[in-house]
BAFI-3210 file (N, C-alpha, C; in Angstrom, 3 decimals, decimal comma, padded with zeros to 6 digits):
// residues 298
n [1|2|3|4|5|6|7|8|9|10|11|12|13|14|15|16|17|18|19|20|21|22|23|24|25|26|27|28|29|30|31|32|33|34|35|36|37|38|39|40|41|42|43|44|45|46|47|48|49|50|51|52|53|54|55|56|57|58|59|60|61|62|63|64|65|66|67|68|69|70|71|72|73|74|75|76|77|78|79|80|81|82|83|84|85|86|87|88|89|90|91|92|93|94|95|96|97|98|99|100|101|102|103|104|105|106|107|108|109|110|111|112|113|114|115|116|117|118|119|120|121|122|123|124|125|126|127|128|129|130|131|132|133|134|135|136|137|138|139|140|141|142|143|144|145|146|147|148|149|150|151|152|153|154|155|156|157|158|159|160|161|162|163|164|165|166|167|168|169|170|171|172|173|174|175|176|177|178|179|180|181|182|183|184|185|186|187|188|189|190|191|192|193|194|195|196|197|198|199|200|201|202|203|204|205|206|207|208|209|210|211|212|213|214|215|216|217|218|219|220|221|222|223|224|225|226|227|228|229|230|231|232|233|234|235|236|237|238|239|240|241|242|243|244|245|246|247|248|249|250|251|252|253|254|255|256|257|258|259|260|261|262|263|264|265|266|267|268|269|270|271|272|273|274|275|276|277|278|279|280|281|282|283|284|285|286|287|288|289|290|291|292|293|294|295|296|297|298]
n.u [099,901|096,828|095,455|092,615|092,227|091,773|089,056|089,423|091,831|095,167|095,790|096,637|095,180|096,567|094,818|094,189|096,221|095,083|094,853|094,112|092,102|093,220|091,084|091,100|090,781|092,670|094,652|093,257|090,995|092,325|093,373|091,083|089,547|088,237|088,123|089,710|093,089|096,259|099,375|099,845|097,915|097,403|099,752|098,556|096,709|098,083|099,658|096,978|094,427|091,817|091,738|092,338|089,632|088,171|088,995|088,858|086,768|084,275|085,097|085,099|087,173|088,538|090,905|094,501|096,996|100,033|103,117|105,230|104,337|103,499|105,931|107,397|105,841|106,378|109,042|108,872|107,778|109,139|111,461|110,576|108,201|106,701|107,793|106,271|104,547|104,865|104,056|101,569|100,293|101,472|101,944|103,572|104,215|104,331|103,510|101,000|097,782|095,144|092,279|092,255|091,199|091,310|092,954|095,198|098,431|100,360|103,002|106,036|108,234|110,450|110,799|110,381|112,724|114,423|113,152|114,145|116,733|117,033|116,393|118,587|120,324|119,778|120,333|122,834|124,059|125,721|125,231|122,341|121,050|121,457|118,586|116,954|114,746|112,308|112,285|112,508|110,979|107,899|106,443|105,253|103,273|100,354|099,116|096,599|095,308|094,333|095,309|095,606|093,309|092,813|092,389|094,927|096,502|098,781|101,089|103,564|106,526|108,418|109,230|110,458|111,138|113,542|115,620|117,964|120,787|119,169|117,436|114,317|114,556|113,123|113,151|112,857|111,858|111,645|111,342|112,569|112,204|114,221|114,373|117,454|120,218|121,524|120,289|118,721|116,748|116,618|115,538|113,072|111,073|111,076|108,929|107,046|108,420|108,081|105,393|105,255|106,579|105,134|102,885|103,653|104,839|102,087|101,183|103,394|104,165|105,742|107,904|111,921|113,390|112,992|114,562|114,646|115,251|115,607|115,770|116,892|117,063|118,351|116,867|117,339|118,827|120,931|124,105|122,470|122,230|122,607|121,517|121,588|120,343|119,590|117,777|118,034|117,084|116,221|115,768|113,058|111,939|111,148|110,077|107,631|106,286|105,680|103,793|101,995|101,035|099,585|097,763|096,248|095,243|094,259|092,018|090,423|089,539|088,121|086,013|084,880|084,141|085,202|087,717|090,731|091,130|094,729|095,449|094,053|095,980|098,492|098,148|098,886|098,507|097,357|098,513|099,379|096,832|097,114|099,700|102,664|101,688|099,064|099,230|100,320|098,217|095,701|092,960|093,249|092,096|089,220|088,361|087,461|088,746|091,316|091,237|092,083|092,360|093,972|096,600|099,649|102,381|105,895]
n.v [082,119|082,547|079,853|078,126|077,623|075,295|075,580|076,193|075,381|075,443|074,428|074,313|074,087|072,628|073,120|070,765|069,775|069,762|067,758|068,723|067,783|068,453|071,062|072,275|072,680|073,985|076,598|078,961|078,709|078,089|080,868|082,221|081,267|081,687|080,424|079,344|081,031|082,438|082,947|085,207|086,608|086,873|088,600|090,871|091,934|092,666|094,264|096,078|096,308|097,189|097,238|094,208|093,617|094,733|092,946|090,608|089,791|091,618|090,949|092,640|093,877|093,533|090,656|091,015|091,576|091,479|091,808|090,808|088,955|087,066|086,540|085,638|083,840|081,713|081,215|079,702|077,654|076,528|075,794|073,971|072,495|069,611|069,011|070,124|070,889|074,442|074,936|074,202|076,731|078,982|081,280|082,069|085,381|088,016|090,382|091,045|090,146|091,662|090,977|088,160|084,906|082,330|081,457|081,050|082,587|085,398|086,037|087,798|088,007|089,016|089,284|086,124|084,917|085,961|084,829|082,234|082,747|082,897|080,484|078,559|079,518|078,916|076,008|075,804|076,413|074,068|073,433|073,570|071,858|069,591|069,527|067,821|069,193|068,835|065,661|064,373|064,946|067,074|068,930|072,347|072,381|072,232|072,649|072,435|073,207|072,957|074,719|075,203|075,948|077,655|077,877|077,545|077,705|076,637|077,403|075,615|075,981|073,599|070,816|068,354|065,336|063,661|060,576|060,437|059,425|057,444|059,345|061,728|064,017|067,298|069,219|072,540|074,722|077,957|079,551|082,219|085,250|087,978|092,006|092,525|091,081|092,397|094,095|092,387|091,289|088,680|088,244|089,651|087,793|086,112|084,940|084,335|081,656|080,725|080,340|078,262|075,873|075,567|074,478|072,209|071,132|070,217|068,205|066,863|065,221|063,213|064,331|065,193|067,376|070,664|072,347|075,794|077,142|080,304|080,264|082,400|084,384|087,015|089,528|091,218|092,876|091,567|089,029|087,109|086,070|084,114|082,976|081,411|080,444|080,112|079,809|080,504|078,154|080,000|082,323|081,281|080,476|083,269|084,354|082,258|083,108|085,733|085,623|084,203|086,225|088,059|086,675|086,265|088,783|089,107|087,121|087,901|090,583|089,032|088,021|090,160|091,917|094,232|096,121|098,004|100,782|101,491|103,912|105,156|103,398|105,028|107,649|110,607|113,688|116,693|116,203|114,122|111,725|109,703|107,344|106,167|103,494|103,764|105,321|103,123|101,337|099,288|099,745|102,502|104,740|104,697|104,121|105,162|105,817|107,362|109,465|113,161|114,924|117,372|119,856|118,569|119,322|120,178]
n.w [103,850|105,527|107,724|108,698|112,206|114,591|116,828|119,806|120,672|120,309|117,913|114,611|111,261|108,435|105,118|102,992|099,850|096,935|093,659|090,404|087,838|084,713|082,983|080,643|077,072|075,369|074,652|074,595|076,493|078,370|079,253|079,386|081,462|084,670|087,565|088,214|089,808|087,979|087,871|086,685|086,566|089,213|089,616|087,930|089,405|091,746|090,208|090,169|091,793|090,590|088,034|087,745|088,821|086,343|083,736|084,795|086,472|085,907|082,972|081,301|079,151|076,403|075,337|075,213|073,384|071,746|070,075|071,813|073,296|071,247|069,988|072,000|072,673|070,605|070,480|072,590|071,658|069,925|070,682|073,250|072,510|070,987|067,391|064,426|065,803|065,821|063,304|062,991|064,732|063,835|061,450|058,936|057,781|054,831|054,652|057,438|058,282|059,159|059,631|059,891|060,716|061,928|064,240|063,859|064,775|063,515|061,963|060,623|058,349|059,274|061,918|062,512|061,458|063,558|065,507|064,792|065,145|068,170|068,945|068,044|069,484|071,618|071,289|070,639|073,265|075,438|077,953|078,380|077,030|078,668|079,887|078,300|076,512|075,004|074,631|076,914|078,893|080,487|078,972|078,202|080,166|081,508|084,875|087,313|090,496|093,940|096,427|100,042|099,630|097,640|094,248|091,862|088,795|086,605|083,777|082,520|081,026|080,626|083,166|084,714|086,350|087,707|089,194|091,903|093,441|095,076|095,636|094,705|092,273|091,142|088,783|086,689|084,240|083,086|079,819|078,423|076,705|075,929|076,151|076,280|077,571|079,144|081,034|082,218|085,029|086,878|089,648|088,973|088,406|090,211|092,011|090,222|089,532|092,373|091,899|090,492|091,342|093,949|092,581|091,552|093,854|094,230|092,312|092,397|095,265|096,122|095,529|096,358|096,571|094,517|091,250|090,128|087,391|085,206|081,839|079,722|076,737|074,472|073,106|070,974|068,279|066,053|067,216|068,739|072,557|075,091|078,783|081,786|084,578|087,705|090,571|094,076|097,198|099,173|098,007|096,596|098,463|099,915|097,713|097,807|100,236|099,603|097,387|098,819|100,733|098,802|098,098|099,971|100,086|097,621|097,824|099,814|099,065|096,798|098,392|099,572|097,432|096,991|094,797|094,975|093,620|091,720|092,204|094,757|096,056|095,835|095,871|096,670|099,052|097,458|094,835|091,663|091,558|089,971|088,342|086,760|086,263|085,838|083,262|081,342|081,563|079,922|080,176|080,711|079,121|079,429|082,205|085,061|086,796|085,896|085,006|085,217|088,393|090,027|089,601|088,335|090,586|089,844]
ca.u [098,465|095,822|095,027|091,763|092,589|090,668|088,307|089,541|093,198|096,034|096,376|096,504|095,358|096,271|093,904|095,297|096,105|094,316|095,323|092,740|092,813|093,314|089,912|091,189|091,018|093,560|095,191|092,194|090,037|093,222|093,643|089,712|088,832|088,452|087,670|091,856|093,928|097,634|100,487|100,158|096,333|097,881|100,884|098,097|096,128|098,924|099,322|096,057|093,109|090,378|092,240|092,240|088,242|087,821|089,387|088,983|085,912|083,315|085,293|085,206|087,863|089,575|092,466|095,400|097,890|101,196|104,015|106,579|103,693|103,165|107,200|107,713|105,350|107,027|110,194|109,175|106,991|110,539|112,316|110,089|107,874|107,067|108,238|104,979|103,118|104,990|103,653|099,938|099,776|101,835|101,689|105,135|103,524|105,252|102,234|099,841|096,373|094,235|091,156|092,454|090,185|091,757|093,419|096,776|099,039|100,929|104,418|106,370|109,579|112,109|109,827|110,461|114,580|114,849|113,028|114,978|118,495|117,204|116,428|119,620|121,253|119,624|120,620|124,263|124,698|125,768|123,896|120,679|121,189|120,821|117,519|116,398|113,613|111,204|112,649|112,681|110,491|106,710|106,761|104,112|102,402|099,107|098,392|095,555|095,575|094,010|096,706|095,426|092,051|092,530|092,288|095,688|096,944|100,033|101,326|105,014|107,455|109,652|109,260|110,938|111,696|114,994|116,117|119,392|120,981|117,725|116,044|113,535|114,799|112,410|113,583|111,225|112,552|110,525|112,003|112,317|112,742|114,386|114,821|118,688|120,390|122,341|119,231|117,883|116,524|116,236|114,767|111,710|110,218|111,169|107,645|107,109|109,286|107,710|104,403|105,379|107,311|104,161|101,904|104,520|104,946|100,920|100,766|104,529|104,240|106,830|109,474|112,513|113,628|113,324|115,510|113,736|115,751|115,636|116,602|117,445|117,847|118,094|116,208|117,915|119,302|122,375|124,352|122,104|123,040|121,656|121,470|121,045|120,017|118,580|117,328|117,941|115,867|115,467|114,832|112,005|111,193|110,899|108,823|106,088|105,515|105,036|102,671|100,728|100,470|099,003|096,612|095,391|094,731|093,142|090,852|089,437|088,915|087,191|085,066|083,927|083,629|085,877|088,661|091,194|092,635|095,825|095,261|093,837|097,167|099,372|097,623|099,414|097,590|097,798|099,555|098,464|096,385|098,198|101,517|103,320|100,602|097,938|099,515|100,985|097,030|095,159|091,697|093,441|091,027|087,709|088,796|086,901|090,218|092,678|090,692|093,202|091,889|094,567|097,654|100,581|103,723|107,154]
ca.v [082,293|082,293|078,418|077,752|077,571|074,742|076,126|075,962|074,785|076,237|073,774|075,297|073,067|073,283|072,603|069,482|070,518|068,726|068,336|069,111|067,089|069,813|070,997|073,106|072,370|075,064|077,754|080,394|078,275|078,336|082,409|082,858|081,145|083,148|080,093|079,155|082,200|081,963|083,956|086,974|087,358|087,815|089,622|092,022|092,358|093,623|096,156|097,334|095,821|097,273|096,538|092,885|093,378|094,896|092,257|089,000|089,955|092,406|090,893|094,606|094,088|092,449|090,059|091,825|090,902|092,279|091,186|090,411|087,904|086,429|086,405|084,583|082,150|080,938|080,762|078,450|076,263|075,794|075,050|072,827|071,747|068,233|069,246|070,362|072,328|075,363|075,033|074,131|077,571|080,272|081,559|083,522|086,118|088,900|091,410|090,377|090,457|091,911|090,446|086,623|084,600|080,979|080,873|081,177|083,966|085,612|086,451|088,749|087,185|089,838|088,267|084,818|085,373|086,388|083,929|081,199|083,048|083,076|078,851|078,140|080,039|077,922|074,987|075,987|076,136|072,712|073,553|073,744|070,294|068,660|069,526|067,153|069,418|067,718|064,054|063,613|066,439|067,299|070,577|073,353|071,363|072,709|071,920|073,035|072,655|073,876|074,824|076,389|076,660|078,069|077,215|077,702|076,896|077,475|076,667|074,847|075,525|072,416|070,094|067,095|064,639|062,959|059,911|060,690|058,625|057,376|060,417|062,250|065,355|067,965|070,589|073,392|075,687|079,392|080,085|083,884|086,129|089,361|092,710|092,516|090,367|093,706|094,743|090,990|091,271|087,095|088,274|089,595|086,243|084,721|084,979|083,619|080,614|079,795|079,966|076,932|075,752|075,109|073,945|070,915|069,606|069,496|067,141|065,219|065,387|062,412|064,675|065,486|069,196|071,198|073,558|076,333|077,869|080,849|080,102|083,634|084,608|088,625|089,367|092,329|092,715|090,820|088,058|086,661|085,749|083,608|082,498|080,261|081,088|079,395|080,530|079,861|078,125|080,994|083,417|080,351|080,464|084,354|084,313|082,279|083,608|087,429|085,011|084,107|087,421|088,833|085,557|086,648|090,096|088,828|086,325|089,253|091,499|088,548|088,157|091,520|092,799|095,107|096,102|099,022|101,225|101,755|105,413|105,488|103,071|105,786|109,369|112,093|115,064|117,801|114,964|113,074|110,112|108,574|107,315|105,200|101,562|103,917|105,416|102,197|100,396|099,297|100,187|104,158|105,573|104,739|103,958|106,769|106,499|107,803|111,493|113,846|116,027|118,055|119,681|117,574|119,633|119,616]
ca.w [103,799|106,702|107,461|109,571|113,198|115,019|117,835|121,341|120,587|119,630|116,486|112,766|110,226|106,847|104,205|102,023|098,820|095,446|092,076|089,908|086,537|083,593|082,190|079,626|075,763|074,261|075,213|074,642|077,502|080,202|079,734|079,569|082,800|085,903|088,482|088,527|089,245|087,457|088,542|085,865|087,032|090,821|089,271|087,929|090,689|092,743|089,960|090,213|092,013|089,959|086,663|087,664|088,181|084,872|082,924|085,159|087,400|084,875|081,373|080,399|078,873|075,266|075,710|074,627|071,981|071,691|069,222|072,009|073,538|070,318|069,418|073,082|072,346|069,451|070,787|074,042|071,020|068,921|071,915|074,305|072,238|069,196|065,930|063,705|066,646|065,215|061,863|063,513|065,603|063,454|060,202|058,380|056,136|054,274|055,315|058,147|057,759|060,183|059,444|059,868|061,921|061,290|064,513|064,153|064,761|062,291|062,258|060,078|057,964|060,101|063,420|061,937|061,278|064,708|066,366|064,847|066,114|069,197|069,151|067,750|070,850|072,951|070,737|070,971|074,413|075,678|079,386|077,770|076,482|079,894|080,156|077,259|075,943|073,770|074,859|078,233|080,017|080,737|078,191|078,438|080,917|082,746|086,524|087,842|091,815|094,574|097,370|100,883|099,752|096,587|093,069|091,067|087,519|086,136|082,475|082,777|079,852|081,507|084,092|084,754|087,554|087,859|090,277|091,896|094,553|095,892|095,747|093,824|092,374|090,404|087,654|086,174|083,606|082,294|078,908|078,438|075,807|076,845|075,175|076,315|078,731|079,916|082,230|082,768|086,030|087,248|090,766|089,313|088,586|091,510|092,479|089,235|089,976|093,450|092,098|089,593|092,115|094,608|091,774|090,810|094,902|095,012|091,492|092,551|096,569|096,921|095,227|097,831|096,369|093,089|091,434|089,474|085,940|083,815|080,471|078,801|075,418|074,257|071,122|069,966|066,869|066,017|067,391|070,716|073,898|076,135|079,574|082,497|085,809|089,038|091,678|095,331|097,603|099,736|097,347|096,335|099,882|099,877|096,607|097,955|100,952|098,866|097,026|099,399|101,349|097,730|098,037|101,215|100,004|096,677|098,720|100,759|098,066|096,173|099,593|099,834|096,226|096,605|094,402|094,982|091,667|092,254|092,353|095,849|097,139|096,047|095,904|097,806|099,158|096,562|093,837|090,645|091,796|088,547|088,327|085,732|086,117|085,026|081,978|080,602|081,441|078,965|080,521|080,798|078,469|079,752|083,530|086,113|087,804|085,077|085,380|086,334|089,346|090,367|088,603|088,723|090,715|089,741]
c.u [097,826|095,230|094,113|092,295|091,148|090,289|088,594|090,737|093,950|096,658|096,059|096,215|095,215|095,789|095,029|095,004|095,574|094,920|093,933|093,032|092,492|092,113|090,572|091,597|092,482|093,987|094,271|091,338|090,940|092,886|092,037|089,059|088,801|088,565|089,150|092,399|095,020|097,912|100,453|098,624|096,708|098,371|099,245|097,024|096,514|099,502|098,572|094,987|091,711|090,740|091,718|090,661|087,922|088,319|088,853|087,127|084,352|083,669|084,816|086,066|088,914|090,261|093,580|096,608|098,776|102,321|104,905|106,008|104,092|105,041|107,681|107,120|106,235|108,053|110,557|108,378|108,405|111,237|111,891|109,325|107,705|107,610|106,367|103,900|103,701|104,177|101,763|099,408|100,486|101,820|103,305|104,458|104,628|104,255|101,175|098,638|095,315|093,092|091,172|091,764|090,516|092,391|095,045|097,431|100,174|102,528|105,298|107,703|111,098|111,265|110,763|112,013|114,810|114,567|113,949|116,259|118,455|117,220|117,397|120,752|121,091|120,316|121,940|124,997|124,669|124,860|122,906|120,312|120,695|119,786|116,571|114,785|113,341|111,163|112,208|111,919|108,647|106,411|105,757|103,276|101,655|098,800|097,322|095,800|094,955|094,738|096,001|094,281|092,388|093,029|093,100|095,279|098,109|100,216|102,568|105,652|108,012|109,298|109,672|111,625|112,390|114,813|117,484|119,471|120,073|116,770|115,283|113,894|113,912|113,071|112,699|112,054|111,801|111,895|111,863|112,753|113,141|115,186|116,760|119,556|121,180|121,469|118,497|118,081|115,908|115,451|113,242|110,466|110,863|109,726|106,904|107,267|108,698|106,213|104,279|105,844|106,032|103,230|102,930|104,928|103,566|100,571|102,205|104,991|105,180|108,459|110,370|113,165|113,460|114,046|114,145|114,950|114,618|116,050|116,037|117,924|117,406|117,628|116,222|118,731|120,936|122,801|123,679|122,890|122,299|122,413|120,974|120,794|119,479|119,081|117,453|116,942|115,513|115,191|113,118|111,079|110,029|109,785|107,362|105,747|105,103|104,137|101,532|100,106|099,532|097,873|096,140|094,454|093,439|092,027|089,968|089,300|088,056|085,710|083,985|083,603|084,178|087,489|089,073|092,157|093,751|096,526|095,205|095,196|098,307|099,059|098,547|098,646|098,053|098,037|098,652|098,061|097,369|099,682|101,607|102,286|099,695|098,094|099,892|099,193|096,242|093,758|091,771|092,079|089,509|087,822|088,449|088,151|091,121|092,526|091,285|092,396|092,226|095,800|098,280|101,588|105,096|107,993]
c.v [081,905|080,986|078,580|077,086|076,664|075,236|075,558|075,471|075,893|075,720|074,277|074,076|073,837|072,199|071,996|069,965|069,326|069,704|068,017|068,680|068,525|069,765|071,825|072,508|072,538|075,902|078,747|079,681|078,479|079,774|083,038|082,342|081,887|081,832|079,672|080,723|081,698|083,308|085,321|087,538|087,931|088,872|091,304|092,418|092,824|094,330|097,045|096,856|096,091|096,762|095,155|092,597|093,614|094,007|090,790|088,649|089,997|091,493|091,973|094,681|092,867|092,049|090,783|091,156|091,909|091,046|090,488|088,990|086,928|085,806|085,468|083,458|081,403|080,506|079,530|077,257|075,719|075,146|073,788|072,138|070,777|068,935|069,448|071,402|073,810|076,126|075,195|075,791|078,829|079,801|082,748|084,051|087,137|090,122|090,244|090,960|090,637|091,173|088,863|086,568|083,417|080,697|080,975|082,903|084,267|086,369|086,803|088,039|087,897|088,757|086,909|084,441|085,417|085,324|082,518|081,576|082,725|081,400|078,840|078,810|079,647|076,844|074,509|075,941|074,856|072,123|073,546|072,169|069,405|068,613|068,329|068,032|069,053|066,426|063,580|064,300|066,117|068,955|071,122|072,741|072,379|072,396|072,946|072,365|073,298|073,187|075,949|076,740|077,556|077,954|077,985|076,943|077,897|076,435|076,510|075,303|074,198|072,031|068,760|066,196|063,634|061,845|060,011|060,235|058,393|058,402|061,467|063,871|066,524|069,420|071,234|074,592|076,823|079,794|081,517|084,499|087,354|090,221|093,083|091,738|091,328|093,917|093,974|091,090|089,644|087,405|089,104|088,523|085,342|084,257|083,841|081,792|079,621|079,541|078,512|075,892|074,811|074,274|072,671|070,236|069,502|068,077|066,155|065,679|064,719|063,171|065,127|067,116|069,166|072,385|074,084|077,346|078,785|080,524|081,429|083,639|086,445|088,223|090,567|092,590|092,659|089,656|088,133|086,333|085,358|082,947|081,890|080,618|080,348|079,938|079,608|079,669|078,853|082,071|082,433|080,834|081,693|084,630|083,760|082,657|085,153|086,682|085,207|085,063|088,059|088,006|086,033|088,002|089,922|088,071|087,394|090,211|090,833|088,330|089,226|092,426|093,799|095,279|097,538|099,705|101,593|102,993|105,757|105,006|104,293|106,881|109,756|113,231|116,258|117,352|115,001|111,864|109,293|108,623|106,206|103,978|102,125|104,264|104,526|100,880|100,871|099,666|101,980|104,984|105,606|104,066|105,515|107,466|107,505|109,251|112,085|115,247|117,027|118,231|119,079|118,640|119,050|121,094]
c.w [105,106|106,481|108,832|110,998|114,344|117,062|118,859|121,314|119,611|118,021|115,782|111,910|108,720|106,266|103,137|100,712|097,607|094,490|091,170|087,932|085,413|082,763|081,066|078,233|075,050|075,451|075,570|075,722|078,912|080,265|079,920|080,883|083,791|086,960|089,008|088,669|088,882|087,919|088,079|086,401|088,601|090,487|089,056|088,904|091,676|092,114|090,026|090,343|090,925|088,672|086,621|087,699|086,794|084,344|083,056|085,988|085,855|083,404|080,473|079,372|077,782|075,853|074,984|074,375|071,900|071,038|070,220|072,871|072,687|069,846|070,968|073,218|071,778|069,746|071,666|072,403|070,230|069,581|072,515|073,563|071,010|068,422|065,111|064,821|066,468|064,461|061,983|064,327|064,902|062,029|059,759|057,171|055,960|054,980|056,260|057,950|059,488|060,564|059,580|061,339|062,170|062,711|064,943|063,896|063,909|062,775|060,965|059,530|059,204|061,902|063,363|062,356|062,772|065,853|066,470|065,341|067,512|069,573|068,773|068,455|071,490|072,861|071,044|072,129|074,912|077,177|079,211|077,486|077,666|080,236|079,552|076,687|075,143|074,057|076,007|079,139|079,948|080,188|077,984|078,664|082,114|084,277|086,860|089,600|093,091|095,882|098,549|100,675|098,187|095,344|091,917|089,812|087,184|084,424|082,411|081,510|079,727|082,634|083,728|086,389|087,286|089,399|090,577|093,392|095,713|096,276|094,321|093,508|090,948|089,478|086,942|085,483|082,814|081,201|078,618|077,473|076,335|075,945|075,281|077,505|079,907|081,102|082,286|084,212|087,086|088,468|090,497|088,644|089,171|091,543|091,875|089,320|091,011|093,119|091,238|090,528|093,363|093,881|091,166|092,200|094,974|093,594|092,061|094,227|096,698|096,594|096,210|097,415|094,909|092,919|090,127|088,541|085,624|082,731|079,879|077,605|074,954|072,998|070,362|068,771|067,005|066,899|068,643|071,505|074,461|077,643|080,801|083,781|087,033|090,192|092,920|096,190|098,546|099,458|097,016|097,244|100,200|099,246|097,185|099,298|100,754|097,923|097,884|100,327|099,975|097,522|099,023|100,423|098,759|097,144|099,566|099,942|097,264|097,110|099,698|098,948|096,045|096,623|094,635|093,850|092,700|092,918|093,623|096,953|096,971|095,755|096,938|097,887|098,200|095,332|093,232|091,471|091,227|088,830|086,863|085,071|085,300|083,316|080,649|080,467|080,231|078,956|080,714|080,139|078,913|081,187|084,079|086,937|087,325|084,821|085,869|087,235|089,413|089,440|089,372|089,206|090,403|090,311]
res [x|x|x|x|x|x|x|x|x|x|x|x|x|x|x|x|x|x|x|x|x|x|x|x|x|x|x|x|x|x|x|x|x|x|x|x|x|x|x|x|x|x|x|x|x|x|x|x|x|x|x|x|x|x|x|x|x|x|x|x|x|x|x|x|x|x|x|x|x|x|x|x|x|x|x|x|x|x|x|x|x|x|x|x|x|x|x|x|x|x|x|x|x|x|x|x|x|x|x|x|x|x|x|x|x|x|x|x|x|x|x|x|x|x|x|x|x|x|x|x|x|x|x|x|x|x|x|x|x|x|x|x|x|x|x|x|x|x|x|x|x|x|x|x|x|x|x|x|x|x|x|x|x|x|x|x|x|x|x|x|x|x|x|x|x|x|x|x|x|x|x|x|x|x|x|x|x|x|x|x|x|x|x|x|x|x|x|x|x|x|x|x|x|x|x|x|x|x|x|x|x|x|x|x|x|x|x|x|x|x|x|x|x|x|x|x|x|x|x|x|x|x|x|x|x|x|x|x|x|x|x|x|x|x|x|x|x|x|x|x|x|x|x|x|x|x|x|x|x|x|x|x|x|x|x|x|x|x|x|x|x|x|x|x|x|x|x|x|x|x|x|x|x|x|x|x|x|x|x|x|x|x|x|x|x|x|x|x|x|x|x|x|x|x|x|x|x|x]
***
């Protein structure tokens, strides 16, 4: 990221980073703020600038709910976190009810079945164990932080800091559900990784390195599979500096009010504006962009 360059010298100073004590109640106050960005609000902003206004900017736009959200929740709450905050935030119905307003999210007995295979694959593996989730950790833990001038938050599955032969060593683990471990792709949340990764040395600065885990489990039907993963520190490395180039870009688009659809980064003369981001967005239908101009060649 671009750090303020003091006038008449060739020195760079970077802006000292603050931790910012956690304002947020619940869950529905972290994902509704705008004044923190988190990693999936970048993530979608370098799918599709205007998207990220409509949703985060305007609030044009519902929060959106999808079963495999709601079924990955559950899985990091069985895993990482007390005993009873399960029971406090989901509901196992036989039919779900649309109309429920109570709060909690509802989950389907085949949902249910599945989720527990997938905890008791974690359970089973003896590498998982070292982590101490629930006992010994800092589990779906908030930081808020502002890094470089600008005002992160991230939400932790895992964190924990270890002492090991006089030094301070940091561990951070993203639990993942995944529709098969066959085409688990670990390098595309690196990014992921380093942005947790930065937001855990500005709250534990004295720490001397961290390692950053996947924990994998498939959630396809029949016996699971899970696994373990960490990432090197120069993919880490890699990750946040494609962070913070996408921080630059979002900082100057928040500057100047303007957002770019994705349409205009990849139009071709003659082409669909549209490609794939737009068809799969949830603003498609009433988005000026998603208007098809021209026919599409093949």
């Amino acid at each position: 990221m671009k750090k303020p360059a003091l006038t008449g010298s060739s020195i760079v100073l970077t802006l000292p980073n603050m931790i910012i004590p956690n304002k947020f109640k619940n869950e529905n106050e972290y994902f509704a703020d705008s004044e923190f960005i988190s990693h999936s609000q970048l993530k979608q902003f370098k799918q599709c600038e205007w998207l990220y206004k409509l949703k985060h900017v305007d609030d044009a736009l519902p929060t959106e709910s999808h079963d495999y959200f709601d079924f990955g929740h559950a899985v990091d709450c069985l895993v990482t976190e007390p005993e009873g905050n399960f029971d406090d935030r989901f509901d196992v119905v036989a039919r779900r009810n649309k109309d429920r307003d109570d709060g909690k999210i509802e989950l389907t007995k085949a949902q249910h079945r599945d989720i527990l295979e997938c905890v008791t694959e974690f359970n089973r593996q003896p590498i998982f164990s070292m982590f101490g989730f629930r006992t010994q950790s800092n589990c779906q833990e908030i930081i808020c932080a502002e890094i470089d001038g600008v005002k992160r938050k991230g939400k932790l599955d895992y964190l924990r800091v270890i002492e090991k032969d006089g030094r301070k060593l940091g561990i951070i683990v993203d639990v993942k559900t995944n529709r098969s471990l066959t085409y688990f792709k670990p390098e595309v949340y690196a990014t992921q990784l380093a942005w947790y990764r930065d937001l855990a040395l500005a709250k534990y600065p004295d720490v001397d390195s961290w390692d950053c885990y996947l924990a994998v489990v498939d959630k396809v039907s029949g016996p699971k599979r899970s696994e373990l993963f960490l990432a090197d520190q120069g993919t880490i490395g890699e990750a946040a500096r494609q962070n913070d180039l996408a921080l630059d870009k979002y900082l100057e688009a928040k500057a100047l009010g303007v957002y770019t659809p994705i349409t205009e980064k990849t139009a071709r003369p003659g082409g669909n504006p549209r490609n794939e981001v737009c068809y799969e967005c949830p603003a498609y239908s009433t988005c000026e962009f998603s208007i098809q101009k021209t026919v599409s060649v093949f």
